[in-house]
ZALODREN-97778 format. One line per 10 residues: for each residue x, y, z of N, C-alpha, C. Coordinates in Angstrom, 2 decimals. Each point is the difference from the previous one (the first is absolute). Layout:
N
X/Y/Z/X/Y/Z/X/Y/Z | ...
END
This chain:
216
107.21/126.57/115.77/-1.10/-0.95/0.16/-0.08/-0.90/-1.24 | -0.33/-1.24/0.30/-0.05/-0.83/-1.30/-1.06/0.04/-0.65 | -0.12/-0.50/-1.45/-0.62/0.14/-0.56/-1.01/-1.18/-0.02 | -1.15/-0.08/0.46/-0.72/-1.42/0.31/-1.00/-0.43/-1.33 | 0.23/-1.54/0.20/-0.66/-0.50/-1.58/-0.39/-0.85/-0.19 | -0.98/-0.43/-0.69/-0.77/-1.38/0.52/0.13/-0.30/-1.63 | 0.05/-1.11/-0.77/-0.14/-1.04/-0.83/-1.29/-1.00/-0.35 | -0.72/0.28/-1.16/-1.11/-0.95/-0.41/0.47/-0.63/-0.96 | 0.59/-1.01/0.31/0.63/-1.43/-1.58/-0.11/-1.09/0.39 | -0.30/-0.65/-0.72/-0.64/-1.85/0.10/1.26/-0.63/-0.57
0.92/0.30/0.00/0.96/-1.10/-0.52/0.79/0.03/1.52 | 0.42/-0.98/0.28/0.38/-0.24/1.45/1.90/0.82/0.08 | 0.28/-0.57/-0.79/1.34/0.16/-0.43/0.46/1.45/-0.12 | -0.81/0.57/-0.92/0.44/1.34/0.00/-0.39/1.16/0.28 | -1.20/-0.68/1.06/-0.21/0.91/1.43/0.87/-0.31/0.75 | 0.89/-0.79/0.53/0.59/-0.13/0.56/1.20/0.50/0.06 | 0.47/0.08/-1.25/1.74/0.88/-0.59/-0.16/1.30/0.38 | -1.38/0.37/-0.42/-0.67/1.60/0.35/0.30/-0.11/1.37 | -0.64/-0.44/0.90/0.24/0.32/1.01/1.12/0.02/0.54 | 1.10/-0.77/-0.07/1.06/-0.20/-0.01/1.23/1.19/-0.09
-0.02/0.83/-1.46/0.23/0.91/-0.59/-0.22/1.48/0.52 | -1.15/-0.19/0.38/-0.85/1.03/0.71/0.30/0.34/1.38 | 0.42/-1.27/0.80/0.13/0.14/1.84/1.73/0.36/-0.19 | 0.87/-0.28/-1.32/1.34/0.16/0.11/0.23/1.13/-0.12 | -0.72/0.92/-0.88/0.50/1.42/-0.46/-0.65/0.81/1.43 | 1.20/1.13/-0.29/-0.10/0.63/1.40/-1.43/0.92/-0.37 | -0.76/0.46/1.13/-1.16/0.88/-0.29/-1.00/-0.69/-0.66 | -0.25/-1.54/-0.23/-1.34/-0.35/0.04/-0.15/-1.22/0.34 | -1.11/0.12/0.61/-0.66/-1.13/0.28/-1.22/-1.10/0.01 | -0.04/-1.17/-0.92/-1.41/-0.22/-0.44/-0.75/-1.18/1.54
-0.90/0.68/0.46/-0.27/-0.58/0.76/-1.66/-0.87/0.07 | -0.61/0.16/-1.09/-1.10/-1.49/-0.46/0.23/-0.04/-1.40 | -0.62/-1.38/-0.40/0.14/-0.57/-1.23/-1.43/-1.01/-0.07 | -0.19/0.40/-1.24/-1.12/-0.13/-0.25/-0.22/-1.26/-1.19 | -0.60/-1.39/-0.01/-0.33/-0.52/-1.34/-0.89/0.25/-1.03 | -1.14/1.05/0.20/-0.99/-0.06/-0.66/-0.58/1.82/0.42 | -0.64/0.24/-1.09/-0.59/0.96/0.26/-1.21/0.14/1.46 | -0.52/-1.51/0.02/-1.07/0.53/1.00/0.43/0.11/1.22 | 1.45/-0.53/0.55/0.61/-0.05/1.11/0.62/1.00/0.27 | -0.08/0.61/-1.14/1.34/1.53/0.50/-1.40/0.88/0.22
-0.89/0.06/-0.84/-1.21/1.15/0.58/-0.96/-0.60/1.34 | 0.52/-1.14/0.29/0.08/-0.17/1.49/1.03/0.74/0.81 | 0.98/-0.08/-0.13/1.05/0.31/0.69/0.81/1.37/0.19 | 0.22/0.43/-1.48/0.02/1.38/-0.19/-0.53/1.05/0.96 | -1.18/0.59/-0.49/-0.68/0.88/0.76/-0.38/0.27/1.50 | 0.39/-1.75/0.50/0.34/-0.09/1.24/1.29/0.72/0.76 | 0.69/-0.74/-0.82/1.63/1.13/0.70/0.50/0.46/-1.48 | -0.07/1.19/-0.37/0.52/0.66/-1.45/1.50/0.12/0.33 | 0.55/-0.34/-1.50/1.43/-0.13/-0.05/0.13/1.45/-1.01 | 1.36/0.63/-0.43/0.23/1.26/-0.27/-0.30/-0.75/-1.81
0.85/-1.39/-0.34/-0.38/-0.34/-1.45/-0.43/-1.18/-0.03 | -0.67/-0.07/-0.81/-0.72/-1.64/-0.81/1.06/-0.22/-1.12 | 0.51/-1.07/0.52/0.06/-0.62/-2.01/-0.85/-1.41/-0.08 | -0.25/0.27/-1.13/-1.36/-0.47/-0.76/0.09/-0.86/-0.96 | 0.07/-1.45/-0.46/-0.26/-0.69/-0.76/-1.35/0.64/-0.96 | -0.48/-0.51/-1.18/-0.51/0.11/-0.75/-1.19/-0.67/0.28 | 1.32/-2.05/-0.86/-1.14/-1.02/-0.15/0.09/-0.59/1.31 | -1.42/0.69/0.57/0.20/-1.23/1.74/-1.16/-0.90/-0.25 | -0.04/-1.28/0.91/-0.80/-0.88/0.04/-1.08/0.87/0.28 | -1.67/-0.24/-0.39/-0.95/0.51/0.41/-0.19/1.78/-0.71
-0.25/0.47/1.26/0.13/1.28/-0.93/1.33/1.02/-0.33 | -0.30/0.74/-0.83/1.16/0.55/-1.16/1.05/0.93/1.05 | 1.03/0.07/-0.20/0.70/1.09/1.02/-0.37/1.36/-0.80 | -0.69/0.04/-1.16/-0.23/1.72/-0.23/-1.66/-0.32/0.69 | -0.52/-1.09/0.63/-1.56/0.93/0.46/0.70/0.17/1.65 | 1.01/-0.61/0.31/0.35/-0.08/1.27/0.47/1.25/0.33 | 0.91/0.77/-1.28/0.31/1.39/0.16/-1.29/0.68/0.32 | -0.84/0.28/-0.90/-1.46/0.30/0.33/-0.68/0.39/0.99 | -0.48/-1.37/0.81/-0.30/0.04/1.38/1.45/0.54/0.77 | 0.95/-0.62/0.16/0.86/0.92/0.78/-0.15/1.48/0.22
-0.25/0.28/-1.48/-0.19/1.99/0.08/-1.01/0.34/0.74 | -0.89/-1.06/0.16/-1.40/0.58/0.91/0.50/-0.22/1.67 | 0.24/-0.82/-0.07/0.47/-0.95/1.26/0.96/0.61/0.82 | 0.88/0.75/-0.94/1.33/0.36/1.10/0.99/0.92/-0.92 | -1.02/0.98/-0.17/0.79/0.69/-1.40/1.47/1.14/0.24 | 0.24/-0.01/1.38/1.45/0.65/0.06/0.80/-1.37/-0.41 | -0.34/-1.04/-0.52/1.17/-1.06/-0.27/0.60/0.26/-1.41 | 1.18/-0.59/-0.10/0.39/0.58/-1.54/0.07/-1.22/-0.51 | -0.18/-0.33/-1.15/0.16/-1.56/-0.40/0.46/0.09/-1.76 | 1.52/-0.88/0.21/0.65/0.10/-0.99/-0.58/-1.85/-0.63
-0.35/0.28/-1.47/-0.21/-1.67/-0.95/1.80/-0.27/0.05 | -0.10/-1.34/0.68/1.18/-0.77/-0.59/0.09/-1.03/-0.60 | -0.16/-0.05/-1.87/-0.32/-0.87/-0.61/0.03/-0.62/-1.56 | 0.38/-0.79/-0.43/0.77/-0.50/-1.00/-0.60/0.63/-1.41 | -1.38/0.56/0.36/-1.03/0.80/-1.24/0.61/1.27/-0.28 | -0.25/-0.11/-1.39/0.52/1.69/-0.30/-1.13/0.10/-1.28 | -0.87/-0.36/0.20/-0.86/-0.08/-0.73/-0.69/1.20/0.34 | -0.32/0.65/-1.41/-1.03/1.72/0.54/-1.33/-0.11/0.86 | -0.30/-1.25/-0.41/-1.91/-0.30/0.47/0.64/-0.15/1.92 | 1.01/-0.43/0.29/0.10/-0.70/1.50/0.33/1.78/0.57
1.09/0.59/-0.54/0.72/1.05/0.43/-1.05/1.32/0.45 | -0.62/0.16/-1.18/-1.71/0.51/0.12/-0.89/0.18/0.46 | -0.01/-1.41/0.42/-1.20/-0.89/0.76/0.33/0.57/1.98 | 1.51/-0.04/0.08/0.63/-0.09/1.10/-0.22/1.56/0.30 | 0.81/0.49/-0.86/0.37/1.51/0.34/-1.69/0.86/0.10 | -0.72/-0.27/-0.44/-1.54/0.66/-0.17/-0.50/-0.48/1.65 | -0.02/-1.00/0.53/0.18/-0.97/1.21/0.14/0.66/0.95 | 1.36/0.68/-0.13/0.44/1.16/1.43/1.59/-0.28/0.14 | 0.66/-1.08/-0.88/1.07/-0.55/0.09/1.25/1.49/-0.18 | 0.91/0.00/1.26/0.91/1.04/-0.52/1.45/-0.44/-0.61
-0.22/-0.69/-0.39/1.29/-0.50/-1.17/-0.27/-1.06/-0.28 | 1.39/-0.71/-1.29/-0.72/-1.45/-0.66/1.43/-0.07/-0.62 | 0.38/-1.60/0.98/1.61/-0.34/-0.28/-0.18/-1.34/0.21 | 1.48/-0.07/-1.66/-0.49/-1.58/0.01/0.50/-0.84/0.61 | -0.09/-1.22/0.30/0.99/-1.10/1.01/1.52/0.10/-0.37 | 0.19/0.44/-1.31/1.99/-0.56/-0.37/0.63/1.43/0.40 | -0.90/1.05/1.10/0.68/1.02/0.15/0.46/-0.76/1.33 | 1.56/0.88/-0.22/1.39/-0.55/0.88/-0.76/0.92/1.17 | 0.93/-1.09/1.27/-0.76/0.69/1.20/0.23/1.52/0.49 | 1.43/0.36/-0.67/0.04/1.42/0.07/-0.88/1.02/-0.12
-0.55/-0.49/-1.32/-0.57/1.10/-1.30/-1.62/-0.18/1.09 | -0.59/-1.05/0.71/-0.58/-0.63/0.79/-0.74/0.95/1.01 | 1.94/-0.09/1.19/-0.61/0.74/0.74/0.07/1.71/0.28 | 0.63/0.49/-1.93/-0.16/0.83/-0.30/-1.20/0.66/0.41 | -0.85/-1.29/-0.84/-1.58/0.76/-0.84/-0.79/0.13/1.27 | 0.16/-1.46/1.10/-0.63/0.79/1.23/0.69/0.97/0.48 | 0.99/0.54/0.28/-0.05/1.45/0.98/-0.32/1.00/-1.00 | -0.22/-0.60/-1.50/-0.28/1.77/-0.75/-1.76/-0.15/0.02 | -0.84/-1.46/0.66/-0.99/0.61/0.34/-0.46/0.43/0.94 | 0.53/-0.31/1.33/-0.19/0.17/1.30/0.59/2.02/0.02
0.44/0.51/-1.46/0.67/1.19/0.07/-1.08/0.76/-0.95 | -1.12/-0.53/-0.53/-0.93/0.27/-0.56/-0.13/-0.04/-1.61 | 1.05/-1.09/-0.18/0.05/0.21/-1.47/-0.47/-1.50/-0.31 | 0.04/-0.05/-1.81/-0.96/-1.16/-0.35/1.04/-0.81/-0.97 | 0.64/-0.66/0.47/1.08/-0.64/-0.88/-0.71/-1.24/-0.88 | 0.61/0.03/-1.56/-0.28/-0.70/-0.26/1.12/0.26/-1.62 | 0.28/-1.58/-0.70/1.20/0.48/-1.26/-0.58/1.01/-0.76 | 0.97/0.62/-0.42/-0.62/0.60/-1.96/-0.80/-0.79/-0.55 | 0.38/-0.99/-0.60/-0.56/-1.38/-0.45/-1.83/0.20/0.09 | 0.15/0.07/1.46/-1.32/-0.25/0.62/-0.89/1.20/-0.05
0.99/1.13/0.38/-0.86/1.38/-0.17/-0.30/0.00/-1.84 | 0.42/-0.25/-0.64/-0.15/0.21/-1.57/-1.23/-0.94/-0.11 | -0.52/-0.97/0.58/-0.93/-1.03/-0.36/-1.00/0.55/0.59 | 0.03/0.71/1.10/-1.37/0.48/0.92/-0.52/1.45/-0.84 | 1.37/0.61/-0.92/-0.38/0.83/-0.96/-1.22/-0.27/-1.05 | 0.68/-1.26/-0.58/-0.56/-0.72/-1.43/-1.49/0.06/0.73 | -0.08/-0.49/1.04/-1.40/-0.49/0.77/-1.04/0.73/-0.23 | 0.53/1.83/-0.08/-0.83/0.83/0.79/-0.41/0.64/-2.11 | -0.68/-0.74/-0.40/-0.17/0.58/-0.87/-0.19/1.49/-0.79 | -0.50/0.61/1.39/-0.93/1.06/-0.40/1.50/1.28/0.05
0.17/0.97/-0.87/0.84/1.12/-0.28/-0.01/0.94/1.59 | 0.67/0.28/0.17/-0.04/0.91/1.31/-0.65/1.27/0.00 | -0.62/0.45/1.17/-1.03/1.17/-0.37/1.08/1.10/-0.03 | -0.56/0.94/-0.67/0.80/1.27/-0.30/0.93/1.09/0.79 | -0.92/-0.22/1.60/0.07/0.70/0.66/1.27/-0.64/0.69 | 0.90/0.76/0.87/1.25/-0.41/0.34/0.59/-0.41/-0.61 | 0.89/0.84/-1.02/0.93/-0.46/-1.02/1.37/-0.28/0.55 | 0.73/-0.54/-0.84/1.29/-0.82/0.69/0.67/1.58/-0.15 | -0.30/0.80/-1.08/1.12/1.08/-0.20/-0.04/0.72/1.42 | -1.16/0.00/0.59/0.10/1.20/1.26/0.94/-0.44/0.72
0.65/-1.01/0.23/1.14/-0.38/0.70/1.10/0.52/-0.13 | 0.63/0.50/0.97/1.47/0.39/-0.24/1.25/-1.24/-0.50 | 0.82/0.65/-0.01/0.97/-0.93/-0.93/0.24/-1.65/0.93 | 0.15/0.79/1.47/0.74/-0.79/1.15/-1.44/-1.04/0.44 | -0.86/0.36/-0.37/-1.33/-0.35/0.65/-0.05/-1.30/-1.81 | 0.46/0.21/-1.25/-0.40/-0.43/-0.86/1.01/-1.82/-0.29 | 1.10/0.94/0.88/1.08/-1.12/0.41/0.00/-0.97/0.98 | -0.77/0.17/0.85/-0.22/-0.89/1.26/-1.26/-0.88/-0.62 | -1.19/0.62/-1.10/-0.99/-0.67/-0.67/0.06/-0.98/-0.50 | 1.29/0.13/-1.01/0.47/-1.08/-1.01/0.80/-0.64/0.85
1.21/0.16/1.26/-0.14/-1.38/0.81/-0.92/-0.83/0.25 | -0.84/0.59/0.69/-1.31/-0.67/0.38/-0.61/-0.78/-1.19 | -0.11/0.31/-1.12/-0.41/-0.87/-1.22/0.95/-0.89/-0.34 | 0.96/0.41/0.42/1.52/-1.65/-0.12/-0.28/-0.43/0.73 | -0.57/0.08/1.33/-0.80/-1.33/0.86/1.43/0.36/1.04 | 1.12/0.81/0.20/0.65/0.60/1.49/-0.41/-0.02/1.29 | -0.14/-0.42/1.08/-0.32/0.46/1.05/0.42/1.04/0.32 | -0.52/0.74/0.88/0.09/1.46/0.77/1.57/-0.17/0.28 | 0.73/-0.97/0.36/1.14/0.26/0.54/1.05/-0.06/-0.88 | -0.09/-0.71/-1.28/0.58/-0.05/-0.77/-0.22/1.45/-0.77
-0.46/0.95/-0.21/-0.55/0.70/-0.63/0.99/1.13/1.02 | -0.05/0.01/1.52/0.83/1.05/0.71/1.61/-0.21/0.01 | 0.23/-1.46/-0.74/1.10/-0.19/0.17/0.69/0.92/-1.06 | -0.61/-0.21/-1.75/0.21/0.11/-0.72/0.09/1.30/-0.33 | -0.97/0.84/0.65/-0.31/1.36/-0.25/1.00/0.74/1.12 | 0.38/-1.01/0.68/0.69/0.97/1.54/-0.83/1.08/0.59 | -1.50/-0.51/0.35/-0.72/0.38/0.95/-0.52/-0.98/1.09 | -0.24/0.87/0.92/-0.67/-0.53/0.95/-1.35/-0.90/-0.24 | -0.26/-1.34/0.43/-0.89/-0.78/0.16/-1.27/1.23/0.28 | -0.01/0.76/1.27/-1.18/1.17/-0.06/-0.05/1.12/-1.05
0.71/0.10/-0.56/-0.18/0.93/-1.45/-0.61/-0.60/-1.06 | 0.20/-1.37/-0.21/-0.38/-0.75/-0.91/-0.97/-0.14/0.45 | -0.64/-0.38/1.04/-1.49/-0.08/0.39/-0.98/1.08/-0.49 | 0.75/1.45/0.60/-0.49/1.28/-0.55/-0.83/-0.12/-1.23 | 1.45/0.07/-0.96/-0.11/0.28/-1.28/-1.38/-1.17/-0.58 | 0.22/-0.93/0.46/-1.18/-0.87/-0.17/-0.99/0.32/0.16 | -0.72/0.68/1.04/-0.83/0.28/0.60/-0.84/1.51/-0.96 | 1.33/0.46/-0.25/-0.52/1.19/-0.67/-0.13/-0.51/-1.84 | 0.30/-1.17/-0.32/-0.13/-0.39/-0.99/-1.45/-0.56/-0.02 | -0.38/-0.92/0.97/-0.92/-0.27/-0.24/-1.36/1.35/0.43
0.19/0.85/0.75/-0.69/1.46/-0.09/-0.26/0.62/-1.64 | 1.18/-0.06/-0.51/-0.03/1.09/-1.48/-0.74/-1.21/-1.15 | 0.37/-1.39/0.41/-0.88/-0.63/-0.98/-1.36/-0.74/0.09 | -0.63/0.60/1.27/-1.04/-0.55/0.36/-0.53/-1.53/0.37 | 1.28/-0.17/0.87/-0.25/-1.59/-0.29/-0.02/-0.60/1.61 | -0.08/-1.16/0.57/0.17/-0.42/1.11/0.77/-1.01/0.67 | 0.87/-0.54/-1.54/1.06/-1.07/0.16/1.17/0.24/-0.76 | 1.10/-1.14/0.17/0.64/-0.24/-1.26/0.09/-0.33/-0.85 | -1.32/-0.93/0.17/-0.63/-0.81/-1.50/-0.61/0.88/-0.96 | -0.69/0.97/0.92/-0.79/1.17/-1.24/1.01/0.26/-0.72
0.76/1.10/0.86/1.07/0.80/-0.48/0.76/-0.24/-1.45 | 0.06/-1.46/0.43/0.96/-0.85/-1.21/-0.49/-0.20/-1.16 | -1.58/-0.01/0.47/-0.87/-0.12/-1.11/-0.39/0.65/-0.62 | 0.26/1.47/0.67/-0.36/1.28/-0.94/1.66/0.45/-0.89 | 1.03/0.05/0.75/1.40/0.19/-0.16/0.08/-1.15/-1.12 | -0.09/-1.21/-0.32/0.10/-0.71/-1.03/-1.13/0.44/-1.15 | -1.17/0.11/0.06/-0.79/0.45/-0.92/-0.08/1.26/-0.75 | 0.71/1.03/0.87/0.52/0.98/-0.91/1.15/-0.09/-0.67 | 0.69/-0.30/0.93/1.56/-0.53/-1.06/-0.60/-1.12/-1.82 | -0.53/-0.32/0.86/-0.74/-1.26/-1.96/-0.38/1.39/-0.58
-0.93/0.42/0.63/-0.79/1.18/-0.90/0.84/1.35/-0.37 | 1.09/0.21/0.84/1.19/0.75/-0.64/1.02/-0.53/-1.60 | -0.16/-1.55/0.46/1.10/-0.67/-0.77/-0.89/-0.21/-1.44 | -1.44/-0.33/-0.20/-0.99/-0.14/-0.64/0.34/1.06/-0.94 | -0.35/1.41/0.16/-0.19/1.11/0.25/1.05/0.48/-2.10 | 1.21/-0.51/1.15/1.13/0.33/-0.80/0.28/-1.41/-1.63
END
């Protein structure tokens, strides 16, 4: 079954390549496109697509309040930011939003329509780069409880992919496991560290590592 996907971007042009890009690769298909935030939360919640990608700066209102209302509106939707900001305040702003990943426009369409099937697979793609900035963001030290050590070795290795910003599939390639093992191990990662994403995770898994590296 394909993967169905609707588009909110005001530049005519490169909604259009998107779409383009999108109807060529086998297994997806973007079937509305949207100029503006207020037209897609027209349209959206009417017929829900499996992903959003999401402009930022749209005419009118912001594509992170559009994420927003979407989450109220039609919250089995997954909605990836696709957008030239890598700025911590936008990434932040987005990901706090309901946004499940944050990739920028000069990602090649591969790496692309990577990041959608690793979210439509429940994961939250987004670079190192980017995960290290949503770190800086989160000022506050990680609470005590769920330490990175309770992790097993294999569980500590799939972590620090995930903090290189890997998708799930890249991560089974590398490890020579199964796409559902890697899910597992995820799953039980985020169990032992008390967390409910990949953004936590990263955020606790990077903040002890400083406070390990500190330390010494």
């Amino acid at each position: 079954m394909s993967v169905n996907l609707a588009i909110v971007e005001d530049t005519p042009g490169f909604r259009e390549s998107l779409v383009r890009m999108l109807n060529d690769a086998p297994g997806f298909q973007c079937s509305q496109t949207y100029g503006s935030a207020e037209e897609a939360l027209q349209g959206i919640p009417a017929a829900p697509p499996d992903v959003v990608l999401m402009d930022i700066n749209l005419p009118g209102m912001s594509g992170v309040e559009c994420v927003r209302r979407l989450h109220t509106l039609a919250p089995r939707v997954r909605v990836i930011m696709l957008t030239v900001y890598e700025n911590t305040e936008n990434i932040y702003a987005a990901l706090k939003a309901g946004a499940s990943g944050y990739i920028l426009k000069r990602t090649s369409p591969a790496k692309l329509l990577e990041a959608i099937q690793d979210v439509v697979d429940g994961g939250a793609p987004m670079s190192s780069a980017i995960a290290r900035k949503v770190v800086q963001s989160f000022q506050e030290t990680a609470p005590a409880s769920g330490s990175v050590e309770n992790l097993s070795s294999r569980e500590q290795e799939v972590l620090d992919m995930l903090a290189k910003g890997y998708l799930y599939k890249e991560i089974s390639d590398q490890l020579h496991l199964s796409l559902g093992t890697i899910k597992t191990y995820v799953r039980r990662i985020y169990e032992k560290l008390h967390v409910q994403s990949r953004t936590e995770a990263v955020i606790k898994y990077l903040g002890q590592e400083n406070q390990k590296h500190s330390n010494h």
